[in-house]
N, C-alpha and C positions, 0 to 999 in steps of 0.2 A: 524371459524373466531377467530383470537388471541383476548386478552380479550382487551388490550391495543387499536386495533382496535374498538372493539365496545364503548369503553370511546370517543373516539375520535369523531366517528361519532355523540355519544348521544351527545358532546360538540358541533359540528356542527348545530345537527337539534336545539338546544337549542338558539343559535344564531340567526338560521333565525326565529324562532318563537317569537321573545324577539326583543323588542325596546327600543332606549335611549329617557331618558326624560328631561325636567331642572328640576330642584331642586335648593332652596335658600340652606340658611348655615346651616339649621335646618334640609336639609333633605326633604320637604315635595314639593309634585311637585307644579311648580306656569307658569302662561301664559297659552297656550293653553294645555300644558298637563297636566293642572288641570283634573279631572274627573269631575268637575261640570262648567267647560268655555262654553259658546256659542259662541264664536268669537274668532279665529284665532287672532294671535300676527299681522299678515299682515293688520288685519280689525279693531286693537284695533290703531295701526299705524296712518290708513287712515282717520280714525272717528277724530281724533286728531288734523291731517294735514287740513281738510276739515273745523275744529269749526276755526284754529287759519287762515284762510286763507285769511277771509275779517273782519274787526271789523264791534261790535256789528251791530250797525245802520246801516250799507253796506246794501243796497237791497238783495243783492247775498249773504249775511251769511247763514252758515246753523247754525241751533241754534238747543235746544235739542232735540226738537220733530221732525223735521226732519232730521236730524240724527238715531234718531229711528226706525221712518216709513220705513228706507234707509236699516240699518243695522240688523233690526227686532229684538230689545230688547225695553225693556222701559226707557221713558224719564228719569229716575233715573238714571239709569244703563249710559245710555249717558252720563249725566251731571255728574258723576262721574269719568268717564273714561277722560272725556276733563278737568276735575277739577285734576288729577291725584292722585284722592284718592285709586282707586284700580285700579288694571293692573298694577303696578309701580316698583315691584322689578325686579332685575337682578337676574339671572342665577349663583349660585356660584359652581354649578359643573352640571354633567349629569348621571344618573345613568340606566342603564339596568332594565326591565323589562319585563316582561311574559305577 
C-alpha cells in the first residue's frame, strides 16, 4: 500500500472516531457538549418553555421544584436555568474532537 494511501485512510478512521462540538469565542466547549452538562440543549429548552408557559399564581405553573423532580437536577440548577443565568451562551464556532 502507497504511503499517500495509508495518510488517507488514517485521515478517514480519524473522522469517524472524532466529533464536532460548540465552542464560545474562547474556545471552551459550552451546552451539552460541556464534559460536565446533565441536560441536553433540547431539555435546557423545554425546562424554560414549560416555567414561562402559565404565570406564577396559574394552578398549572410548573415552578422550580417541579421542574426538577421532571428533569432530575436540583431546584438550583432549575431556577437558574429558567432565570437564564447558566445555559445562556451561543455557539461561536464548532470544533472537531477525539
Amino acid at each position: 500500500m502507497s504511503k499517500k494511501l495509508q495518510e488517507k485512510e488514517l485521515v478517514i478512521e480519524l473522522v469517524k472516531t472524532s466529533k464536532m462540538v460548540a465552542v464560545n469565542d474562547t474556545g471552551r466547549r459550552i451546552g451539552e457538549d460541556h464534559p460536565k452538562a446533565n441536560l441536553s440543549d433540547h431539555e435546557v429548552e423545554l425546562m424554560r418553555k414549560l416555567y414561562e408557559l402559565y404565570p406564577i399564581d396559574h394552578p398549572d405553573h410548573f415552578g422550580y421544584r417541579r421542574l426538577a423532580a421532571k428533569f432530575g437536577c436540583t431546584k438550583t440548577a432549575a431556577r437558574k436555568i429558567c432565570k437564564y443565568t447558566i445555559r445562556v451562551q451561543l455557539a461561536s464556532s464548532h470544533k472537531r474532537v477525539t
